[in-house]
Every structure is written in C-alpha cells, then in structure tokens.
C-alpha positions as a Python dict, from the first residue, in 0.01 Angstrom:
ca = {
    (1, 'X'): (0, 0, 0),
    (2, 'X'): (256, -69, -257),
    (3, 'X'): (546, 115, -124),
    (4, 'X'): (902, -67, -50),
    (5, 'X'): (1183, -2, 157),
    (6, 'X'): (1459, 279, -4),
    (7, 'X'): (1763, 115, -105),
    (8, 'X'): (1969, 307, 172),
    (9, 'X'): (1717, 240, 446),
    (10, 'X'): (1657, -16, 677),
    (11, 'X'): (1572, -266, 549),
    (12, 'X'): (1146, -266, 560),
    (13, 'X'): (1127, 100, 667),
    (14, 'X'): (849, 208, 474),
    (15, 'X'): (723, -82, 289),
    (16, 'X'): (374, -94, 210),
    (17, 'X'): (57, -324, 304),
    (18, 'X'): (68, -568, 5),
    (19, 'X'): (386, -593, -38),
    (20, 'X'): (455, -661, 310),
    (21, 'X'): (155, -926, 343),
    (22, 'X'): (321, -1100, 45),
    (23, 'X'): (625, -1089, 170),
    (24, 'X'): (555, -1240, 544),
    (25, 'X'): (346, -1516, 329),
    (26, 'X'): (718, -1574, 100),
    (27, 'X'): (850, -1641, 491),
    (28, 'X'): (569, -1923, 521),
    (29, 'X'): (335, -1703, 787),
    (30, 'X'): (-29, -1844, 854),
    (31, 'X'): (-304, -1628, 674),
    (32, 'X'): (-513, -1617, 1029),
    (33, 'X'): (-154, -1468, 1156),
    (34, 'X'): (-277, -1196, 1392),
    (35, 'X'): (-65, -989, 1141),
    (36, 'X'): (-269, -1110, 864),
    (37, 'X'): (-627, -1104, 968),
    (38, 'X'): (-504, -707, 1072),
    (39, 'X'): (-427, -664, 696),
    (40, 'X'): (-660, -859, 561),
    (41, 'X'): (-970, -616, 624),
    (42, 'X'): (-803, -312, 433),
    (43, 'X'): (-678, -529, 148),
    (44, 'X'): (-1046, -740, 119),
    (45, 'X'): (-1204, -336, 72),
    (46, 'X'): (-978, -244, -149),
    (47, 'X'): (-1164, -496, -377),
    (48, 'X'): (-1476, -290, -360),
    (49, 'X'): (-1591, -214, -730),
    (50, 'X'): (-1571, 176, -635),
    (51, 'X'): (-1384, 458, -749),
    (52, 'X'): (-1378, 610, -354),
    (53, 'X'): (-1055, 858, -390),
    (54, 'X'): (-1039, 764, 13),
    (55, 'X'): (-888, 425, -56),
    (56, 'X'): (-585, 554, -286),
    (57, 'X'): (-327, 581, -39),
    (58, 'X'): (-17, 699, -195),
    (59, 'X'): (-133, 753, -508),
    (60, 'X'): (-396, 993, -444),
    (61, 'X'): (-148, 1257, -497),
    (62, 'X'): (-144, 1118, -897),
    (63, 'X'): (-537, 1131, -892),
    (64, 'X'): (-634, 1433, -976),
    (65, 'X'): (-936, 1363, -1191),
    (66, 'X'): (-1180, 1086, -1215),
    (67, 'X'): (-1009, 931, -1463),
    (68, 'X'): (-707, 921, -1233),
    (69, 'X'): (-918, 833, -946),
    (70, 'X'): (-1024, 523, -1136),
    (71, 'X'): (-671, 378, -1266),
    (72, 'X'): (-544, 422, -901),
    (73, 'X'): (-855, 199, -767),
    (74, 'X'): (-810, -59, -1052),
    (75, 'X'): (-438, -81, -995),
    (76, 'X'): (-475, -119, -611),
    (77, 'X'): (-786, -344, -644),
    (78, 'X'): (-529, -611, -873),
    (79, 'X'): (-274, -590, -628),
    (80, 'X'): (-478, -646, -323),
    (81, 'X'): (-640, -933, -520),
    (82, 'X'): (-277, -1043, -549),
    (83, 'X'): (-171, -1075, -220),
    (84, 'X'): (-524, -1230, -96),
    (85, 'X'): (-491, -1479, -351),
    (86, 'X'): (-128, -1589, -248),
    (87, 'X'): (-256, -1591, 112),
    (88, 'X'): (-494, -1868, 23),
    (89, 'X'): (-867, -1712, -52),
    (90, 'X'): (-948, -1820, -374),
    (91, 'X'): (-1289, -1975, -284),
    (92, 'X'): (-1377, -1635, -85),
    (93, 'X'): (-1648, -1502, -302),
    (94, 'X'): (-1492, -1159, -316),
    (95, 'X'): (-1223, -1233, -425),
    (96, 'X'): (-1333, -1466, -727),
    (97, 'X'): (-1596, -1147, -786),
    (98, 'X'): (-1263, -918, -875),
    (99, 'X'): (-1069, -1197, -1082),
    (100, 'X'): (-1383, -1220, -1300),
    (101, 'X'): (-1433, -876, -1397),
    (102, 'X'): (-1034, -892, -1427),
    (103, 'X'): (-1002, -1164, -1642),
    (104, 'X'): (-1379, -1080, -1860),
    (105, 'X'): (-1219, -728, -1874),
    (106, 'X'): (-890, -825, -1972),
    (107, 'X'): (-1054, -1113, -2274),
    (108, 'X'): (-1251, -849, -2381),
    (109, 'X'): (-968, -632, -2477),
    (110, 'X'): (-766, -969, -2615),
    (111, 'X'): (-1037, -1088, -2836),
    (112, 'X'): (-1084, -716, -3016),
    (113, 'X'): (-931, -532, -3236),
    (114, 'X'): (-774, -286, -2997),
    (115, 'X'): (-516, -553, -2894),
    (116, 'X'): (-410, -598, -3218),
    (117, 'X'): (-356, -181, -3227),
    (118, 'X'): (-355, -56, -2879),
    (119, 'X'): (-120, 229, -2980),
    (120, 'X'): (-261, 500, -3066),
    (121, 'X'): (-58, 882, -3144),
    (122, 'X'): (-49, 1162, -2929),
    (123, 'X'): (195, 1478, -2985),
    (124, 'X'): (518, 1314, -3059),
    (125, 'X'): (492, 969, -2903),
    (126, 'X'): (316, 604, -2921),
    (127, 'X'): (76, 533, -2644),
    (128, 'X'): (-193, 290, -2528),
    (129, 'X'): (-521, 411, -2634),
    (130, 'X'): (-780, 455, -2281),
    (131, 'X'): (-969, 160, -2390),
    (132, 'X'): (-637, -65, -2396),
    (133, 'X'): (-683, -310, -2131),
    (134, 'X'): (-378, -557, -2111),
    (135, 'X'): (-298, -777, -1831),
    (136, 'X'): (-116, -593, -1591),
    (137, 'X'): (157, -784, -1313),
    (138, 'X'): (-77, -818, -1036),
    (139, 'X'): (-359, -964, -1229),
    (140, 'X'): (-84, -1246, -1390),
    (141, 'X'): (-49, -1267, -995),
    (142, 'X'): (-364, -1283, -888),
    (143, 'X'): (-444, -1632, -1137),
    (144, 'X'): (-150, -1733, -1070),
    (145, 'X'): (-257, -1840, -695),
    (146, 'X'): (-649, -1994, -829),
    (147, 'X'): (-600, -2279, -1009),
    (148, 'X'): (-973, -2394, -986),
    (149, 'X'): (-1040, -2018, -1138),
    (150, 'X'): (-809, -2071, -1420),
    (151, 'X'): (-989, -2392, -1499),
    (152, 'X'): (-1311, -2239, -1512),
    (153, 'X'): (-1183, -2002, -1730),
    (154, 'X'): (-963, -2185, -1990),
    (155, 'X'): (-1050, -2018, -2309),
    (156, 'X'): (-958, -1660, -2168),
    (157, 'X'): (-653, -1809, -1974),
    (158, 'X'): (-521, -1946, -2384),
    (159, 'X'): (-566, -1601, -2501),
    (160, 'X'): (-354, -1506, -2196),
    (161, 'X'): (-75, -1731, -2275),
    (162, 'X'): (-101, -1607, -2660),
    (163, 'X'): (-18, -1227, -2534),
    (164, 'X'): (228, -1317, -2302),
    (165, 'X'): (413, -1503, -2594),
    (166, 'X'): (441, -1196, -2817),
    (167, 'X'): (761, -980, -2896),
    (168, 'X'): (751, -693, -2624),
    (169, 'X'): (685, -349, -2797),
    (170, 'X'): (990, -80, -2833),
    (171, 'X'): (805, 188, -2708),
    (172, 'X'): (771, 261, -2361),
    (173, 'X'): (444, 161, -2145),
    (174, 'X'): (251, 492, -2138),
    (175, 'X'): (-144, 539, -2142),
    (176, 'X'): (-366, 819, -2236),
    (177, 'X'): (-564, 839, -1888),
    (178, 'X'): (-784, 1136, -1913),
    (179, 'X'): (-604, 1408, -2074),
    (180, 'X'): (-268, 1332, -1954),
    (181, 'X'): (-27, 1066, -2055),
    (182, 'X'): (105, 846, -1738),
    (183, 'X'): (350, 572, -1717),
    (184, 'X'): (173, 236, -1674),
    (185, 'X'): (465, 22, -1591),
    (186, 'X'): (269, -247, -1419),
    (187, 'X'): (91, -366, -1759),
    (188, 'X'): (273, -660, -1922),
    (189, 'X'): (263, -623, -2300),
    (190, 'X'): (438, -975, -2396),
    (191, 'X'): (687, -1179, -2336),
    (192, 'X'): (943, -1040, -2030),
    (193, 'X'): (1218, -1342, -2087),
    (194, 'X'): (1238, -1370, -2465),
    (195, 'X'): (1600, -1501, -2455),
    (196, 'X'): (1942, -1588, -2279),
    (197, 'X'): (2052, -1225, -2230),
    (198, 'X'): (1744, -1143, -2080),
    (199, 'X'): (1785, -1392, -1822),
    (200, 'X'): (2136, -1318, -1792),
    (201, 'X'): (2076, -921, -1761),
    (202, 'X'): (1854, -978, -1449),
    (203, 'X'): (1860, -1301, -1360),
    (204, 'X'): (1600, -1275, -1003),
    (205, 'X'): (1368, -1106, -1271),
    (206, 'X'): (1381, -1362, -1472),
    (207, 'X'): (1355, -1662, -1254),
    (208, 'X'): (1027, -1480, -1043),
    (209, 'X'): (899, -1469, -1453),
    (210, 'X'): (957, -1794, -1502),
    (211, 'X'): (791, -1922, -1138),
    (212, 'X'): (488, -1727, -1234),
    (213, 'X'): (406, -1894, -1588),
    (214, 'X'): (480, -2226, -1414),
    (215, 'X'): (183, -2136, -1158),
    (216, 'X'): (4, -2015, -1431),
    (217, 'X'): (55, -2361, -1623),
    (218, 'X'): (227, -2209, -1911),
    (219, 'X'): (591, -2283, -1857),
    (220, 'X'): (558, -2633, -2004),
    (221, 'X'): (389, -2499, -2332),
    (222, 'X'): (642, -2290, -2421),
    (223, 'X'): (1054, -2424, -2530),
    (224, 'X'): (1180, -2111, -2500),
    (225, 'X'): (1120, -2060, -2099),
    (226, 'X'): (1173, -2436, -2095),
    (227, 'X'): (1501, -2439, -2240),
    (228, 'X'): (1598, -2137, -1992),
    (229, 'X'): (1506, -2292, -1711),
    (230, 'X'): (1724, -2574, -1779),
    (231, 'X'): (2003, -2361, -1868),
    (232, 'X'): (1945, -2218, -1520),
    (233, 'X'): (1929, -2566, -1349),
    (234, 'X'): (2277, -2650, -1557),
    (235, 'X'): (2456, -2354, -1369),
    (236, 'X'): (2421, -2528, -1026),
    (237, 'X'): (2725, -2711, -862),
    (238, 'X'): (2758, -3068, -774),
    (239, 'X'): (2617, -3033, -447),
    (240, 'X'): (2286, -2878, -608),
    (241, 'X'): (2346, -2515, -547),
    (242, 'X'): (2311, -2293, -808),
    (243, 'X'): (2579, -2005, -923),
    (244, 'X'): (2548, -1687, -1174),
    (245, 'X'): (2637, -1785, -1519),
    (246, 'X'): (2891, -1540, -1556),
    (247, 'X'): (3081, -1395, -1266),
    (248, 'X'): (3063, -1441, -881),
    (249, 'X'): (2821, -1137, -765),
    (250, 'X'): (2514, -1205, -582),
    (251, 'X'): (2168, -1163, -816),
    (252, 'X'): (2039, -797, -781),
    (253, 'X'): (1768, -645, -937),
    (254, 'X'): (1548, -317, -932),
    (255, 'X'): (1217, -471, -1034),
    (256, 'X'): (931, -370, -866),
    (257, 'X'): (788, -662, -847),
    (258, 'X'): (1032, -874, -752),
    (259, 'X'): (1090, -745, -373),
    (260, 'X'): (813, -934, -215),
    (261, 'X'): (1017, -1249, -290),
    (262, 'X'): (1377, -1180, -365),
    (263, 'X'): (1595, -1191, -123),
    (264, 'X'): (1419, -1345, 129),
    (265, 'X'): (1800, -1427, 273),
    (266, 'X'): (1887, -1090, 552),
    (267, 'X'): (2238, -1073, 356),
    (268, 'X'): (2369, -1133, 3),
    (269, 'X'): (2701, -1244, 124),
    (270, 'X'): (2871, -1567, 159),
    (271, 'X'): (2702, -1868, 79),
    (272, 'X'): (2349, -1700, 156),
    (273, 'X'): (2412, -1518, -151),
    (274, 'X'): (2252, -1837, -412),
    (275, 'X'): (1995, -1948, -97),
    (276, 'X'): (1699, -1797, -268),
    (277, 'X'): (1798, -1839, -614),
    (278, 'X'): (1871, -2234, -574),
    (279, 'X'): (1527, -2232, -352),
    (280, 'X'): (1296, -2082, -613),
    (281, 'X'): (1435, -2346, -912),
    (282, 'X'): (1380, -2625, -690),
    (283, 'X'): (1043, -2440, -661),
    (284, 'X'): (942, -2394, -1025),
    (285, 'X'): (1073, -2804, -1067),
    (286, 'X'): (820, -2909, -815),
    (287, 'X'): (493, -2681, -957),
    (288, 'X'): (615, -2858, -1300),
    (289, 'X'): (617, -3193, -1116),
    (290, 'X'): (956, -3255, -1180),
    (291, 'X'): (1096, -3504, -825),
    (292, 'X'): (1331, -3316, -604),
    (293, 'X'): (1638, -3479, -502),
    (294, 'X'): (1804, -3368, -132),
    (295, 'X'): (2160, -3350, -124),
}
C-alpha cells in the first residue's frame, strides 16, 4: 500500500496502492478513472475502525502483537484517508467518520498534558510514551483536502497550527508500541521548515511543506513560511521559471512523502529539471489567492 519504486528500478516497479492513486490524481486523472474506482474499494476498507491483521499488507511482517496489529491499521487507515481525500470524497460519510476520530483523537492528545511531555525514558533513550498521539503526515494530508471539515472543526484545527509551529525535538521519532520501541517516522512533531537552510537542504521537501500548510490555511498566519516562500518566488528568472538558490542541480530528495508529487516530470534534465518546482509555487500562490501572471 505504501511502497515506492527502488531508486535503481524502473521507475514505478513496485509502488504501492496509495501512493500510486495519489500520484495518477498529481497527473490530473478523474476519480471514477476505471483505475480509480479499482482502487478505491481497497483503500475505502482500509478505513474500517478494525484492527483485522488481514488488511496490513506489507507491514504485517512488523505486526507481531496486537499492539503492532493496531499501529499498522491506524497508519494505513490515515493514509488511505489521504489519498481518498485528495481524490475528492470529502462529503462521503466514511471518510468524514475517519477524519473525526483522527482529528478528536489527535485534540485530545493536544489539549493534555501528555503533549506538553510525550517523552517518556526507556533503557538509554527518549521516546514517545503509547498514549502520545501527535499528528502524523497523512492525517496533515488528509485535512488538508476538506476544507468544509476543517471549518467545522476550527478550534482543534488552531491547536493544530500551534504544534506544527513548535521547535522540532532533537531526539529521534521512536514510540513505545507494546513492549518494543519502533520508529514512527510518519508523526510530525513541529515545525519541518523552521528556516532558510532547511529549505535550502531539501528544497522539494520543503516546498511540498509549504503547499500543505497553504491547503491547510496556515501559510498566511505564519512570517516565517511566508517570508520563505517569497525567497523561493525571488529565485525564479525573468521569464517566471524558477532556479536552485545555490548551484545548477536538479531538486532531489529522499522523503517519503514527497514521491507522490515530486517529480511528476519523466526526467530531471534540461529544462524539465525546474517544471515541477516552478509548477507547485505558482500552485501554493493561487491556494493563497495571490493572481497568476502567464508569461
């Protein structure tokens, strides 16, 4: 479900369900695509409020008790809520079902005292306590694509935008699930573009970042991303194309969550190499409301 392509292999050999749904939807398919309503049935189960170890897919091999067998539902559950979200099914009653208990579950956890010490000591190392419930990438995803649910849902949505604001923790994102400490790199734990070499370090990270709090409304409230975006709409040429601010290489990056929409061009090469780059800022300028000028 969430697999992607190796680096060395073609180039969507093995990529999974969600990301590829995502993906065709980043190419502008139609959700009632014969492709789509194909995927659509797996992805609208996967919603399920179950902890059935038969829906796991790849990462029933990391489920080996119920504990397990319930982070690997909840993470697939966000992710499939994701991608049907982006496709357009926000009023499908399903779906809103899965972003409430996301988002109650998630202000729940923001509104207590565990968010204000979610770390809790085990052995040697830092790590979320079990009851730790921050927003993870695919539920930021998920609200990103219902506007009318964020609206109904303002006061948790603020508390969102006041964790997403905070300094990012040292440590690295591990949970106690169970008995056993896993990696939980999905869960966002603050802000992901807190300055200039952040952007500059990963720049397709950083502009996908920036795209999502402008769906989510919060690009505007914040001068920071503001001021970065500009600085990113500064580095484009004459003719409106944009260019790295340092260097001639095309943008490359090894997040995750990225892939769905970056590159979307077949080859970073030539001029194709700042297509999706200048495409995506011209994107973020129009959710803002900002008028876009052709050249």
């Amino acid at each position: 479900m969430l697999s992607q392509p190796a680096g060395r292999s073609d180039r969507f050999e093995g990529v999974g369900t969600i990301n590829a749904v995502r993906r065709l939807l980043e190419y502008g398919w139609d959700k009632d695509s014969p492709p789509m309503m194909h995927a659509r049935r797996p992805l609208f189960r996967l919603l399920a409020e179950d902890n059935d170890p038969e829906f796991l897919y790849e990462l029933s091999a990391r489920a080996v008790d119920d504990d397990g067998v319930k982070r690997g539902r909840t993470i697939l559950r966000e992710a499939a809520g994701a991608a049907l979200a982006q496709a357009g099914f926000e009023e499908d009653p399903r779906l809103r079902g899965v972003a409430r208990r996301v988002i109650e579950r998630i202000a729940n956890f923001l509104r207590g005292p565990a968010a204000a010490k979610p770390w809790v000591r085990v052995g040697n190392q830092h790590v979320l306590a079990p009851e730790a419930q921050p927003p993870s990438m695919y539920a930021l995803m998920m609200f990103a694509h219902m506007p009318l649910f964020r609206t109904e849902h303002h006061e948790a949505m603020d508390r969102l935008y006041q964790w997403l604001t905070q300094p990012l923790p040292r440590q690295e994102t591990l949970q106690l699930v169970g008995k056993k400490v896993v990696a939980q790199p999905h869960f966002v734990m603050g802000d992901q573009l807190p300055n200039r070499n952040a952007a500059d370090e990963d720049g397709a990270s950083a502009i996908m970042w920036l795209e999502l709090m402008a769906r989510l409304g919060f690009l505007r409230r914040n001068e920071n991303w503001l001021r970065l975006f500009e600085r990113f709409l500064d580095d484009r040429s004459p003719d409106g194309v944009w260019h790295p601010h340092k260097g001639m290489s095309a943008v490359r990056t090894h997040n995750p969550f990225v892939w769905a929409s970056y590159p979307l061009e077949e080859a970073l090469s030539g001029d194709e190499r700042w297509t999706d780059a200048t495409f995506r800022l011209g994107l973020i300028a129009k959710i803002l409301g900002r008028p876009i000028e052709l050249v």
